[in-house]
C-alpha positions as CSV (number, residue, x, y, z in Angstrom):
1,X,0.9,3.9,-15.5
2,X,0.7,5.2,-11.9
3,X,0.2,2.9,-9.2
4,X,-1.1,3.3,-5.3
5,X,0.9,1.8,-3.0
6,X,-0.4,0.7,0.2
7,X,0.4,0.0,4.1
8,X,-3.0,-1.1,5.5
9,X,-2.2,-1.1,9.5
10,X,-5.3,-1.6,12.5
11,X,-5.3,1.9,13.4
12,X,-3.3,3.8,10.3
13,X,-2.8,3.5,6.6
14,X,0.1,4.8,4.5
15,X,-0.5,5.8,1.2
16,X,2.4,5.9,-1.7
17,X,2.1,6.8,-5.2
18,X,4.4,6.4,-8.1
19,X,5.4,9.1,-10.7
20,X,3.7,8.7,-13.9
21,X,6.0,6.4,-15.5
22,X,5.4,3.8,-12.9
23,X,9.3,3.9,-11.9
24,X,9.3,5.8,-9.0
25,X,7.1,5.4,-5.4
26,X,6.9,8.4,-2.9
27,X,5.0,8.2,0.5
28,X,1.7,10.2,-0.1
29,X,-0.7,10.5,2.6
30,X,-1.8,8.6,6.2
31,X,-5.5,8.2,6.8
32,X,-7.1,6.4,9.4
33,X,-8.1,3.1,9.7
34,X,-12.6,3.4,10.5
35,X,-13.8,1.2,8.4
36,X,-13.5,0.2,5.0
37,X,-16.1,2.1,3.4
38,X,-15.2,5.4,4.7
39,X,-11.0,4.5,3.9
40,X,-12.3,3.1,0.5
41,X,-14.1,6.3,-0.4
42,X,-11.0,8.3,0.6
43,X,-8.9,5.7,-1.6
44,X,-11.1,6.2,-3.8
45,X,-10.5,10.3,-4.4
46,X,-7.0,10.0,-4.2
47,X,-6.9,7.2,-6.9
48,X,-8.9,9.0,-9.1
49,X,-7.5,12.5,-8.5
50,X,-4.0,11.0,-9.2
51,X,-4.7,8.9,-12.6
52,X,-4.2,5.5,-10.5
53,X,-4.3,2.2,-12.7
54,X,-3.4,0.0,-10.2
55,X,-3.2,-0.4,-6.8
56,X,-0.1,-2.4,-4.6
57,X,-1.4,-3.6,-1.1
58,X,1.2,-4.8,1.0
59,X,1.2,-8.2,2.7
60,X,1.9,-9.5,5.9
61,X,3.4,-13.1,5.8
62,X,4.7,-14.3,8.5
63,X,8.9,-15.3,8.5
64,X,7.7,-18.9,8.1
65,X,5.9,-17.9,4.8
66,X,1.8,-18.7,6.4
67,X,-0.6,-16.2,6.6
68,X,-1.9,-14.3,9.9
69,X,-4.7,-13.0,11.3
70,X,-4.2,-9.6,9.4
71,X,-3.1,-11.6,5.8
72,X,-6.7,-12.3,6.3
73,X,-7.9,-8.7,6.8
74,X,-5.8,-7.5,4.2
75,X,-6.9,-9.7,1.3
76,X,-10.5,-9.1,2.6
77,X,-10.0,-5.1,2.2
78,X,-8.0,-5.7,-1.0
79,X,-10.8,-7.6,-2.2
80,X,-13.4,-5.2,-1.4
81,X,-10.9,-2.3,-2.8
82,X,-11.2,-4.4,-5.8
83,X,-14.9,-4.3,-6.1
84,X,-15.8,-0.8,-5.2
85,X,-12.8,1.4,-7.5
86,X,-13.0,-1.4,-10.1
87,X,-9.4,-1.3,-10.5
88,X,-6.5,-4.1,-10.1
89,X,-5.5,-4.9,-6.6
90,X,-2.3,-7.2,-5.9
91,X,-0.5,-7.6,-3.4
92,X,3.4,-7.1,-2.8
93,X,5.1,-8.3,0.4
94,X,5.4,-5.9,3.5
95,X,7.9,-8.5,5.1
96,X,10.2,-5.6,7.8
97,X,9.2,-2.3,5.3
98,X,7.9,-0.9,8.9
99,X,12.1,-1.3,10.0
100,X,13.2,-0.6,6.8
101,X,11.1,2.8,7.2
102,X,12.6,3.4,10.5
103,X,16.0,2.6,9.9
104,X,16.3,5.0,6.6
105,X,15.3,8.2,9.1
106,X,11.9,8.5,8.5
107,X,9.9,9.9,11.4
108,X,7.2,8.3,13.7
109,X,4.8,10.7,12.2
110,X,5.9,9.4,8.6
111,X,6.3,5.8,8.8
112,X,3.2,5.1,7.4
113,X,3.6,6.6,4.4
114,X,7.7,5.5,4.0
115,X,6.8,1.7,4.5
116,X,4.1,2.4,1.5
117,X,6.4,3.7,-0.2
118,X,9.2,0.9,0.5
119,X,6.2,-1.4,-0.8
120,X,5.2,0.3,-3.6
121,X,9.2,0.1,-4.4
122,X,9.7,-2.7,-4.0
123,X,6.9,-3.9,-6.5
124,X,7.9,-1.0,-9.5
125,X,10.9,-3.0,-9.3
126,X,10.3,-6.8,-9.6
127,X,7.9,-5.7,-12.7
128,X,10.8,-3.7,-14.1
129,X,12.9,-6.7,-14.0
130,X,10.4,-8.6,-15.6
């Protein structure tokens, strides 16, 4: 099963994808953030290009555990993900991937894509342990 893993930021979106097994994630692609028809249609290609059965959204919670202003904005793109691909969307916590990204080397250019990928990870790994 290969899953897309993603960073939804205001202005930039990192894509990640997993190798074929589902065991792996890798930072794919950055596209920018219009509006959610034109970034769905682009998710869209890449999800059915790559074989994608599923895809990993990360979440913004805030340190105290509520939900923002953008947790809002997620779910709502999630949700609409959801409805035009007709695939699974869950979620997977983005709690500091954006430092994790920076501290592991990765450049401004790529950070996108490497805190995708840290999501996507990060979630191929909790089902693992399943």
């Amino acid at each position: 099963m290969r899953y897309l893993g993603i960073d939804y930021g205001k202005k930039r979106i990192g894509l990640a994808l997993s190798d074929e097994e589902g065991r792996l994630a890798f930072p794919h692609k950055t596209i920018t953030n219009s509006d959610t028809s034109s970034v769905a249609k682009e998710v869209g290609k890449i999800a059915k290009k790559e074989g994608v059965s599923k895809i990993i959204i990360g979440l913004p919670i805030t340190f105290g555990g509520k939900e923002s202003e953008q947790t809002k904005k997620v779910k709502e793109f999630g949700m609409s993900l959801k409805k035009l691909l007709q695939l699974p969307v869950e979620y997977g916590n983005e709690v500091l991937s954006t430092k994790m990204a920076e501290r592991s080397g990765s450049s401004k250019k790529n950070i996108d894509t490497a805190s995708a990928a840290i999501i996507l990870q990060s979630y191929l790994d909790k089902e693992k342990s399943k």
